[in-house]
C-alpha positions as CSV (number, residue, x, y, z in Angstrom):
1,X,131.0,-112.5,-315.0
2,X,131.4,-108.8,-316.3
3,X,128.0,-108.7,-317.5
4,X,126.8,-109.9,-314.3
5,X,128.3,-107.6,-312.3
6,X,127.5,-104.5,-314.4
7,X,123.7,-105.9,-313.8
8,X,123.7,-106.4,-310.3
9,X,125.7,-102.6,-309.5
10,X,122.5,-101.4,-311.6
11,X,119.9,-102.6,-310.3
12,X,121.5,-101.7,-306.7
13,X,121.9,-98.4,-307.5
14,X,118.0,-98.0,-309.3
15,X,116.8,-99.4,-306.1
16,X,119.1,-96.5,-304.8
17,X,118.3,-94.1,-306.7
18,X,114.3,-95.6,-305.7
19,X,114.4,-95.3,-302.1
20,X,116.2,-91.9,-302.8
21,X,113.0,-90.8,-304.7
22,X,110.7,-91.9,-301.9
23,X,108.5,-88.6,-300.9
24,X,108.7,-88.4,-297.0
25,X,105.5,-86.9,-295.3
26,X,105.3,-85.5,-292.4
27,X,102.0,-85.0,-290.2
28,X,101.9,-83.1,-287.3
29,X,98.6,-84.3,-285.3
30,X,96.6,-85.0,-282.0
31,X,97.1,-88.3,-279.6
32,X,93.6,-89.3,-279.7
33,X,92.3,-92.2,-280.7
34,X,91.1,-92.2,-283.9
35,X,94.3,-90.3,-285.2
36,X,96.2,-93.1,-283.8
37,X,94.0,-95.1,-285.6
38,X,94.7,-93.5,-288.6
39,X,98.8,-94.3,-288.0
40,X,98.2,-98.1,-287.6
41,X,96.1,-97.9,-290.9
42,X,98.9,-95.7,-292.4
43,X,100.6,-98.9,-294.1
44,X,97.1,-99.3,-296.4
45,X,98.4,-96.1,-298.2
46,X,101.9,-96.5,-297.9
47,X,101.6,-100.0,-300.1
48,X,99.1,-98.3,-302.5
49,X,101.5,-95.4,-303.0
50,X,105.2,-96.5,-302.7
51,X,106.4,-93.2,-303.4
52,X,105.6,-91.6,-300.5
53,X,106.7,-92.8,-297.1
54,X,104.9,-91.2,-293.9
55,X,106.2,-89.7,-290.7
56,X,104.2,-89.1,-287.7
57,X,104.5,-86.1,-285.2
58,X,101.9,-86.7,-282.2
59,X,101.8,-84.9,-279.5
60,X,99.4,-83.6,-276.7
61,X,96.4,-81.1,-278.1
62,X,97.6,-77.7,-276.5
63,X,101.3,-79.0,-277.8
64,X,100.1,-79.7,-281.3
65,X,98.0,-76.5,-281.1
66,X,101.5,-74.2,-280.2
67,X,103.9,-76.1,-282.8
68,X,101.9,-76.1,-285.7
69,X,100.7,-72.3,-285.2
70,X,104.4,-71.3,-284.8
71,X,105.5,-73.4,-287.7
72,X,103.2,-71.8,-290.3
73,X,103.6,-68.7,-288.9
74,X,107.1,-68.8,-289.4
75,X,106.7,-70.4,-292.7
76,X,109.1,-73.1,-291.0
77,X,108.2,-75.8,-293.0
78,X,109.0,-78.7,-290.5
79,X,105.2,-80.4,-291.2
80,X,104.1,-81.4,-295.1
81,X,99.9,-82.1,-293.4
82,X,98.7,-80.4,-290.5
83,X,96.0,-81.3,-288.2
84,X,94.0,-78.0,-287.1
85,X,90.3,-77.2,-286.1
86,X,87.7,-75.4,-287.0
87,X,88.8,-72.3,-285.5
88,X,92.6,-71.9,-287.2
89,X,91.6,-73.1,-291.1
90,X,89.6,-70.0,-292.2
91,X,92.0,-67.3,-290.1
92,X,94.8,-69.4,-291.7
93,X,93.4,-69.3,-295.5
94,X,92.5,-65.8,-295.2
95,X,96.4,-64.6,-294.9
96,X,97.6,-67.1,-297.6
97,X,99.1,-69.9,-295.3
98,X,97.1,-72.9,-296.6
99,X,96.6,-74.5,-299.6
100,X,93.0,-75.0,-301.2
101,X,91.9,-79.1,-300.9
102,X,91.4,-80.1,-304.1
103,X,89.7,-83.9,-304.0
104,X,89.7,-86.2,-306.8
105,X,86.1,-87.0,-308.1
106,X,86.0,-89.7,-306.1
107,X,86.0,-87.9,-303.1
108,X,82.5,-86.6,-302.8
109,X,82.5,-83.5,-301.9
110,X,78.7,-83.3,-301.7
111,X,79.0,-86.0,-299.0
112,X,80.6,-84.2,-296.6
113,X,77.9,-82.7,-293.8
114,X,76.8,-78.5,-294.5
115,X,77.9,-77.6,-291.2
116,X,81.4,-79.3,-291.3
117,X,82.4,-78.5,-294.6
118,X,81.0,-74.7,-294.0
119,X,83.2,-74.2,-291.1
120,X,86.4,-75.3,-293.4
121,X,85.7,-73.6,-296.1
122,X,86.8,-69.8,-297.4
123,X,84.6,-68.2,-300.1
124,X,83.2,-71.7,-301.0
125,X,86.7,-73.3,-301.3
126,X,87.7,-76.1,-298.5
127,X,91.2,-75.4,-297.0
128,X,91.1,-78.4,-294.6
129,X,89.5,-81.9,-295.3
130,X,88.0,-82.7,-292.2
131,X,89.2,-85.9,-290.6
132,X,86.1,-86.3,-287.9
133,X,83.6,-83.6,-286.3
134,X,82.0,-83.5,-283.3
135,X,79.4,-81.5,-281.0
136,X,79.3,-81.7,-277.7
137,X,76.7,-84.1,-275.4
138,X,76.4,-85.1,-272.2
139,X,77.0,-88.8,-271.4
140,X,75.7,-90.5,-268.5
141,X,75.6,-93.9,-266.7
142,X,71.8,-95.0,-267.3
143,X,72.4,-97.7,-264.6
144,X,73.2,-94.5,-261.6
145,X,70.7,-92.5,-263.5
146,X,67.8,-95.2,-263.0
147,X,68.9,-96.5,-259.7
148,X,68.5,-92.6,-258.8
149,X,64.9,-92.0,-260.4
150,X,65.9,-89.3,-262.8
151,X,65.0,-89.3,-266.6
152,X,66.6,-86.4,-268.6
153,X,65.0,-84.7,-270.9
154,X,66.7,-84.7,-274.5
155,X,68.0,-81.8,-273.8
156,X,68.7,-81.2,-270.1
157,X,68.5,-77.6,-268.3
158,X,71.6,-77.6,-266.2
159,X,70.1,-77.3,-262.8
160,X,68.4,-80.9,-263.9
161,X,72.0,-81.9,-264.2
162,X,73.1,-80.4,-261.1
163,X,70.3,-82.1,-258.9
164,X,71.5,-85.6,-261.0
165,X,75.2,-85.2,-260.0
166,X,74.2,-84.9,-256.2
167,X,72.1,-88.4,-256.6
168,X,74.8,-90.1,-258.5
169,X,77.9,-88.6,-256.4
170,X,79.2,-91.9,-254.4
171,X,82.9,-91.3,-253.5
172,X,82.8,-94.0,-251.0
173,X,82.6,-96.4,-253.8
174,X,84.4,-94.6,-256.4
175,X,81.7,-92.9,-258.3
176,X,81.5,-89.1,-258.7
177,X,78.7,-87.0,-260.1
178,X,80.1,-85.7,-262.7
179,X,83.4,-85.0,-264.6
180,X,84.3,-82.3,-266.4
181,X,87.2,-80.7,-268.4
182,X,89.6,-78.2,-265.8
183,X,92.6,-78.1,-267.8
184,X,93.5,-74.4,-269.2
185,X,93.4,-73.8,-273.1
186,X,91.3,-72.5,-275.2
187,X,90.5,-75.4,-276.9
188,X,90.2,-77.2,-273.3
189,X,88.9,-76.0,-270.3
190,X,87.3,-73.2,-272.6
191,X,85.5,-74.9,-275.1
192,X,83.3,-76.5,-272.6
193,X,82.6,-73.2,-270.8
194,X,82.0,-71.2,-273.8
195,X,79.5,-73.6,-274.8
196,X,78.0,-73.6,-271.1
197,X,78.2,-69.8,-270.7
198,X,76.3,-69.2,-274.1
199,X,73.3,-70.9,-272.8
200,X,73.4,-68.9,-269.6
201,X,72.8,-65.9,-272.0
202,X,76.7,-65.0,-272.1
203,X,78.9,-64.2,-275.1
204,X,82.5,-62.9,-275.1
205,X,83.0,-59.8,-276.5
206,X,80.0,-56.7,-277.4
207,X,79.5,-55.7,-280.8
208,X,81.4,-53.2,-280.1
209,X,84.1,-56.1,-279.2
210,X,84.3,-54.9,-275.5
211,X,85.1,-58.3,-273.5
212,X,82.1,-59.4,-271.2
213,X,83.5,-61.6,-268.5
214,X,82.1,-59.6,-265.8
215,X,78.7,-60.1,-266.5
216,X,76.1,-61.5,-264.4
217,X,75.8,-64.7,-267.5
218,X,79.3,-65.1,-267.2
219,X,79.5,-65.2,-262.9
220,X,76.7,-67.4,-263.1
221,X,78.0,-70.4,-265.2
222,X,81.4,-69.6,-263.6
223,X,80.1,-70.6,-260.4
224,X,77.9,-73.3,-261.2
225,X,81.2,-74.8,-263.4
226,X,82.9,-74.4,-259.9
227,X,80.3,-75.9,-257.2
228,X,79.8,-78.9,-259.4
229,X,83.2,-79.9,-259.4
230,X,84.1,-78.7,-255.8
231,X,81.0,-81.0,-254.8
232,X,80.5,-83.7,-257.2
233,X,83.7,-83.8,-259.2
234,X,86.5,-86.3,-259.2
235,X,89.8,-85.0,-257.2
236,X,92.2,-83.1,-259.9
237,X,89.6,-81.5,-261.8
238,X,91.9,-78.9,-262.4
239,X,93.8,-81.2,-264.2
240,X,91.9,-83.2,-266.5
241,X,91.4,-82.8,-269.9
242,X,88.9,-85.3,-272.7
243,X,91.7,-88.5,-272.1
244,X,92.2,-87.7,-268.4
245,X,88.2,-88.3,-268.3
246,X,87.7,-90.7,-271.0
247,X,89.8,-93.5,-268.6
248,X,88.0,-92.1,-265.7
249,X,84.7,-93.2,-267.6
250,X,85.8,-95.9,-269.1
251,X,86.2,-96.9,-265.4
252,X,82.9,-96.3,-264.2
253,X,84.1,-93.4,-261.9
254,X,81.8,-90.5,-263.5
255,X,78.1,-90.6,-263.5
256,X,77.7,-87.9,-265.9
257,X,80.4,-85.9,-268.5
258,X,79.6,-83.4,-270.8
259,X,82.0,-83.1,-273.6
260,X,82.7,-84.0,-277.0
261,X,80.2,-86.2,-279.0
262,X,83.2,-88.5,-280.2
263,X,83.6,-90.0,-276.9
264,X,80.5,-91.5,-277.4
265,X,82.3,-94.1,-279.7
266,X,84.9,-95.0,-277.3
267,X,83.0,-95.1,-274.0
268,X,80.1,-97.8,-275.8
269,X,83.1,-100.1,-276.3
270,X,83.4,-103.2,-274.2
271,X,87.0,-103.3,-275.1
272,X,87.9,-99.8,-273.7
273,X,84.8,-99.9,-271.3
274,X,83.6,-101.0,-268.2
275,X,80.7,-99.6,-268.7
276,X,80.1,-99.8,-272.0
277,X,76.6,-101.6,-272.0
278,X,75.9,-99.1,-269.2
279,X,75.8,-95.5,-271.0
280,X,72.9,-93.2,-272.6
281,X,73.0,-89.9,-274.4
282,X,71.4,-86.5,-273.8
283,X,71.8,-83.2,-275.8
284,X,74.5,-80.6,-274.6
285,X,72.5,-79.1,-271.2
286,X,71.6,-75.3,-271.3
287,X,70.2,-72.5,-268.6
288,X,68.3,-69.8,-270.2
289,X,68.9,-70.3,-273.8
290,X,69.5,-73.6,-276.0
291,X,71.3,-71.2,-278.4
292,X,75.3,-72.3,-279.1
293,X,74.7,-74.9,-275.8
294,X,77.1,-77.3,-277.9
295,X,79.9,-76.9,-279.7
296,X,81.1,-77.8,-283.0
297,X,84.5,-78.8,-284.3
298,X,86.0,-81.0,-286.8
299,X,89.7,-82.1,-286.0
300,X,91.3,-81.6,-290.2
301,X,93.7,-82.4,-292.2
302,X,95.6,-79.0,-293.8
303,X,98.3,-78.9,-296.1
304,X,100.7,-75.6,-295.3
305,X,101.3,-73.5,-298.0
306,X,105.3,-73.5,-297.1
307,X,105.5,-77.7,-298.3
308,X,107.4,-79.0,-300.7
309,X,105.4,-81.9,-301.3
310,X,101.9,-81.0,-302.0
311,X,100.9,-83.3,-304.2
312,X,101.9,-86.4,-301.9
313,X,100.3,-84.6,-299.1
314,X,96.8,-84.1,-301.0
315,X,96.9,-87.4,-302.0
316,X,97.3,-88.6,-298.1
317,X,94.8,-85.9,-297.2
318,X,92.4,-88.4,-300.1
319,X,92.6,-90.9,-298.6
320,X,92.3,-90.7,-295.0
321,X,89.4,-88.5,-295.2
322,X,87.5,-90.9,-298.1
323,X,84.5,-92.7,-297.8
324,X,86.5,-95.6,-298.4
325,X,88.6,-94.9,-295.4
326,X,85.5,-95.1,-293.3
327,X,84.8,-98.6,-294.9
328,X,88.2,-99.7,-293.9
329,X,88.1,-98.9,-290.5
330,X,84.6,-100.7,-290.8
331,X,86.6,-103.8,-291.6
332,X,89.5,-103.7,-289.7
333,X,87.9,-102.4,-286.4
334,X,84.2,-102.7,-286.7
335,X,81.5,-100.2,-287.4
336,X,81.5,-98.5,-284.1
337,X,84.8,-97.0,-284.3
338,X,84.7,-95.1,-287.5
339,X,85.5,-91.2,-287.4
340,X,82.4,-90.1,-287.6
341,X,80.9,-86.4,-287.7
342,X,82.2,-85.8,-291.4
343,X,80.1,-87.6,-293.8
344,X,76.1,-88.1,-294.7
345,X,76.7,-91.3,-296.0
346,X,78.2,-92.6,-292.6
347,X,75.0,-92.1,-290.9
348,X,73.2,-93.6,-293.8
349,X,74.9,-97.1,-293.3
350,X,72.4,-99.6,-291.7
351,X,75.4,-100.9,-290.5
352,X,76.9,-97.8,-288.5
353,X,73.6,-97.1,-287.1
354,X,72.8,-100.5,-285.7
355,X,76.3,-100.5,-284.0
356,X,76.7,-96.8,-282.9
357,X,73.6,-96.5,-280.7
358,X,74.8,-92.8,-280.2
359,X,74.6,-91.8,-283.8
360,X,71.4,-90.3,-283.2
361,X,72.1,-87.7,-280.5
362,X,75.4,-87.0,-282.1
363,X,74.0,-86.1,-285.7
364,X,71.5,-84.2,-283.9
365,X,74.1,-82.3,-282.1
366,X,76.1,-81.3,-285.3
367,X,73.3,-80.5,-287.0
368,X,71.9,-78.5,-284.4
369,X,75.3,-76.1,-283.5
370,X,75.3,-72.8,-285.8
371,X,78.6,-70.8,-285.5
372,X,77.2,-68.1,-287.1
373,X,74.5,-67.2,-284.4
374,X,75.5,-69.1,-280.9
375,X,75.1,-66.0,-278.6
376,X,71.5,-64.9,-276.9
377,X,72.5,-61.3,-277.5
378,X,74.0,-60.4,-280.8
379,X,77.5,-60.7,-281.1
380,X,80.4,-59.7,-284.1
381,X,82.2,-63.1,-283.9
382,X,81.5,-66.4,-285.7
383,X,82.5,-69.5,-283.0
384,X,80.5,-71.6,-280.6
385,X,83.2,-72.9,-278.5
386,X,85.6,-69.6,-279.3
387,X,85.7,-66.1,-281.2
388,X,87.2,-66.9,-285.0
389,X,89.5,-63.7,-284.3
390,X,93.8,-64.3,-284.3
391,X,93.3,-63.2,-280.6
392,X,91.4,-65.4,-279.3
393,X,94.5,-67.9,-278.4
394,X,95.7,-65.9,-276.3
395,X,92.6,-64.7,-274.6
396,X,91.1,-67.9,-274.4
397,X,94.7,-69.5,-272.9
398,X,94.7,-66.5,-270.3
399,X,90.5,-66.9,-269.2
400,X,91.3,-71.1,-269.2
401,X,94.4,-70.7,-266.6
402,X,92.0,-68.7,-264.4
403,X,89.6,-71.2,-264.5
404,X,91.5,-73.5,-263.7
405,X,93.1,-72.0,-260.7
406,X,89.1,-71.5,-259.7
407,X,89.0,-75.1,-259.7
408,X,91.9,-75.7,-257.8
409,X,90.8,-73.2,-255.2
410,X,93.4,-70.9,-255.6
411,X,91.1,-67.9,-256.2
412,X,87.8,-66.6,-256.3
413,X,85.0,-66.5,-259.0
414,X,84.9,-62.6,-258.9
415,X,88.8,-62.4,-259.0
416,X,89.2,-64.9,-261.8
417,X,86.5,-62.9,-263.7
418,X,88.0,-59.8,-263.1
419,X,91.6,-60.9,-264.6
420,X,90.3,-62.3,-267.3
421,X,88.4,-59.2,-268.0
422,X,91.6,-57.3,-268.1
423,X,93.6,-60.0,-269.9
424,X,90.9,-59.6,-272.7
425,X,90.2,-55.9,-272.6
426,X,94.5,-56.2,-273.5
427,X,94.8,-58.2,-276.0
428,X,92.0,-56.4,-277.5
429,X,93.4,-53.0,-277.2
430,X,96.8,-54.3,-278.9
431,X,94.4,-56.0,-281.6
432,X,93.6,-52.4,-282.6
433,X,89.5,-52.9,-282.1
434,X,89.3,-50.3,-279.7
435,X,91.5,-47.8,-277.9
């Protein structure tokens, strides 16, 4: 009976001592859906790796953006894996807060697409593993576009898309002409209008790194972005960021959206979509240059320097960014809504093509956006959708809340210009680049 004892009190207390050893991760990321994706899939690697038992932290993009900047710069250490852009990883590896991805073999590096694994790398080392990338498209209802007479071109000028939104706009029946992103952030409102303002022959700062918001490129996308939402965009613009738009699609209320190439994969499915069997694809539209007309980003997976747990944390970073994590997704959810944008061999599955009818205009999108020369004039950043400078937050947050007052009619394009101007020319100054 002793004996018995003894054995049961030690095998409670190794399955204490068990749990006790468990590694708790914690990821900080985005509410989108792939990324939720990736938590209902989460069990798959908890059961492969009992050891390691995974928290999630999701929260809102300009939220996830704020938290996980304050956190590493603090060297707070509330988050073991990060999810970060294109924009914080190489500012972030160049003063020390990230550690280097290191892959197993059976990773495939190689695999990985140039322009992706360029814009997270430092010196030829990858600090964040990218989860999914995107460009930017615009997506429209074939159906309206048909029933209106217009054909787009495969890549669009944006008066072409301007004269489309007026056919297409039917607000009696609960159709506008086109949707697209108001909310202020840098990564929000901002993304889209850098992208739209390079191909009106705009750029941000000189190469003497003098902001340029009150230039004639600048005033003119400005106040095209304005007249076709005051005309032709859905009530709230101001508002609405990529899921405030996605369920507007997805209901058949915008004719046309120009915005991030991943939404291709959610608006083509019947399950999400109304008008799923309805939608076509054009490249990102452009004015007087096609250069840096769409963007490129890959949302990543980081690991912060400040963790306790790196090991566990690369090992999670493995395996949600593998090839084989694409496969499972295949099976669990079907080919058309796999992360896509990261890897050469997605786009070489018969499979993903046949089901993904956008695959075509998005790899051509990615493949087509060049950080490193996305300006018509010459200009001392590297970015598409933003300037790859510490500053830039706060610039871009400051430009994106004037915008979207302009939206909401609460001032004028020349006033909005003229604050961001000075909310640039600021920042700058306390930057140091100029006096």
């Amino acid at each position: 009976m002793k004996l018995n004892t003894t054995l049961a009190l030690s095998v409670l207390l190794a399955a204490a001592g068990g749990a006790q050893a468990a590694t708790e991760l914690v990821i900080a990321t985005v509410n989108n859906g792939h990324m939720i994706e990736m938590q209902k899939l989460t069990p798959n690697f908890e059961k492969a790796n009992p050891d390691i038992k995974v928290k999630w932290v999701t929260l809102e993009e300009g939220v996830l953006r704020q938290r996980v900047t304050t956190d590493i710069a603090t060297k707070g250490g509330q988050f073991d894996v990060m999810t970060i852009g294109m924009y914080e990883t190489p500012i972030w590896a160049r003063k020390g807060w990230l550690n280097e991805i290191k892959a197993d073999a059976a990773y495939d590096m190689d695999d990985l697409l140039p322009a992706i694994r360029n814009g997270l790398s430092v010196d030829g080392k990858l600090y964040a593993a990218p989860f999914y990338g995107e460009s930017s498209m615009l997506m429209y209802r074939k159906d309206l576009a048909d029933k209106a007479g217009i054909k787009f071109a495969e890549r669009p000028t944006w008066n072409e898309v301007r004269d489309a939104a007026a056919k297409m706009h039917d607000p009696k029946n609960g159709v506008y002409g086109i949707c697209l992103r108001g909310k202020p952030g840098w990564g929000d409102n901002m993304a889209f209008l850098s992208t739209m303002a390079n191909s009106f022959g705009a750029q941000w700062f000189d190469m003497a790194w003098k902001p340029q918001l009150e230039t004639k490129p600048w005033k003119d996308t400005v106040t095209m972005y304005v007249d076709l939402l005051k005309n032709y965009g859905p009530p709230g613009s101001a508002a609405n960021s990529f899921n405030e738009i996605l369920a507007l699609f997805n209901e058949g209320k915008c004719g046309m959206w120009v915005d991030a190439t991943i939404a291709a994969s959610f608006i083509t499915d019947p399950k999400q979509s109304k008008v799923a069997d309805k939608v076509a694809f054009a490249q990102g539209p452009y004015a007087v240059t096609q250069k840096g007309a769409n963007w490129l980003w890959a949302w990543s997976l980081a690991i912060p320097a400040g963790t306790q747990h790196t090991a566990a944390a690369q090992k999670f970073i493995n395996w949600a960014t593998s090839k084989e994590y694409v496969q499972l997704v295949a099976r669990e959810k079907g080919w058309a809504a796999v992360p896509t944008g990261t890897r050469k061999s997605t786009y070489a599955s018969p499979e993903f093509l046949k089901a993904a009818k956008f695959a075509g205009a998005e790899k051509t999108a990615i493949d087509s956006a060049n950080p490193n020369d996305s300006t018509l004039l010459k200009s001392p950043y590297v970015g598409v959708q933003y300037a790859a400078i510490p500053e830039f937050q706060a610039i871009g947050l400051a430009v994106g809340q004037q915008m979207s007052s302009l939206v909401a009619g609460k001032t004028t394009v020349d006033a909005a210009l003229k604050a961001s101007q000075v909310a640039a020319d600021r920042e700058m100054r306390k930057g140091g680049y100029y006096k």
